[in-house]
N, C-alpha and C positions, 0 to 999 in steps of 0.2 A: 350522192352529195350534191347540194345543189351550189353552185359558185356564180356570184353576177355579174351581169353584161358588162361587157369590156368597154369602158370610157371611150366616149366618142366624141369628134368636134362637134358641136351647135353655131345652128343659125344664128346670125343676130338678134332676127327676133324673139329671141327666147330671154333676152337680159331689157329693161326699163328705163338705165340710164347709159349715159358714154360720157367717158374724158381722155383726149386724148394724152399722150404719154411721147416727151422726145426721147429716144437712147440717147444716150452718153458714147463717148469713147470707151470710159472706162467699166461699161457695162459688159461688154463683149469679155468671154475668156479663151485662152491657149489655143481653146478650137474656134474660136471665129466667130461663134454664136452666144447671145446672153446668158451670162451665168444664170442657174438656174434661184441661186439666194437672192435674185434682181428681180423675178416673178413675185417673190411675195411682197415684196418692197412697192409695188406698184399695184398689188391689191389693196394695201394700205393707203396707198396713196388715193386710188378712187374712191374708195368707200368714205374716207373721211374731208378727202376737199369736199366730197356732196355734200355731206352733214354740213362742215361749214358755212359752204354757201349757200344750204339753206335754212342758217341759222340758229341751228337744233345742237351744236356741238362748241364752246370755246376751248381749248387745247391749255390755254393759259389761265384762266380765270374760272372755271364751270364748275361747278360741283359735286356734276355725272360725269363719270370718265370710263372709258372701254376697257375690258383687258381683252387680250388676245388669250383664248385656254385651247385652239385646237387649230387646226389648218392644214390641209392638203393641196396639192395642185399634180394634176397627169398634161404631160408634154406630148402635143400632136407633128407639130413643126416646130422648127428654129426659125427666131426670131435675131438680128444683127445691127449692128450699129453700123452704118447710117439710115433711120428706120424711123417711124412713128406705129405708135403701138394705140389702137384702140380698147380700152376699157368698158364692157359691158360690167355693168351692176344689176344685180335683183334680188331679193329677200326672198330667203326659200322658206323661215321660220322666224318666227318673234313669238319669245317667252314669256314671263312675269319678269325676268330681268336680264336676256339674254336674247340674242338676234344671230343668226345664220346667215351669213352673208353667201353669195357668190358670185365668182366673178369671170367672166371670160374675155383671155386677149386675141387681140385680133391685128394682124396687119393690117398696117393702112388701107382702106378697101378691100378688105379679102373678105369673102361671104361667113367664112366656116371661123371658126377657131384656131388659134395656134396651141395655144394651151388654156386651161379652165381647171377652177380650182374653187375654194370656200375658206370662210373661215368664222369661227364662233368666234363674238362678242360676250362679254359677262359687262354689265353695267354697275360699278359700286361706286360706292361716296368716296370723294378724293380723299378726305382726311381721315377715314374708318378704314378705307379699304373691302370693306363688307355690299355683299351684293343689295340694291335698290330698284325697287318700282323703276320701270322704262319710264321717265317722262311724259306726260301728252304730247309735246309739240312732237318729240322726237319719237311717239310711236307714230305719230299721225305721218310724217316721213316717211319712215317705214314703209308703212301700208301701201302706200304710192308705189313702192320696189317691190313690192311682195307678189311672187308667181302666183298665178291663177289656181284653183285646185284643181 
């Protein structure tokens, strides 16, 4: 039976963009270290200030809107409040109306990973609901994140 490699931390350079991330107080749980439902919380969060800010996404007003239909993440280290968390981003895949994100956190200056994860996007019309064409601008974004092959 064949079973795959066991998830490992990555270099920085394997992700295309960064944002950083402050913990909270109230991130940390019982054991001292970031709950782990605060990991995906903050792949949302990088994935989509990017889009924002570069103008490929409005939250309130847009037409195309994300859903979330899949997501993982494996824990290498704990990460703790008082901390800044670096966020790598990079496109592993883009669909006809779907994108694969992935993300890796990283302490502040630390080479490797703490934890890394992904998650699929579905793009549908806000008021259908029903999946749509990726955008141009916001494939062209995209592409910019998108690993090499």
């Amino acid at each position: 039976m064949n079973t795959p490699d066991r998830p490992r931390p990555e270099a920085r350079d394997a992700y295309r963009a960064f944002r950083t991330i402050t913990t909270r107080w109230m991130d940390n749980d019982q054991y001292g270290h970031v709950n782990n439902v605060v990991y995906y919380s903050w792949f949302d969060t990088a994935v989509n200030a990017h889009l924002i800010e570069q103008g490929v996404l409005d939250t309130a007003a847009g037409t195309v809107i994300g859903f979330v239909v899949e997501t993982q993440c494996h824990y290498f280290a704990p990460l703790a409040f008082p901390q800044n968390v670096e966020a790598g981003i990079r496109v592993a895949r883009i669909g006809g109306s779907s994108v694969r994100y992935e993300v890796g956190l990283f302490a502040e200056g630390a080479p490797t990973t703490a934890a890394k994860g992904h998650f699929v996007h579905v793009y549908v019309d806000r008021t259908t609901q029903r999946p749509v064409p990726l955008p141009a601008a916001l494939k062209a974004v995209l592409e910019q994140l998108q690993c090499p092959a």
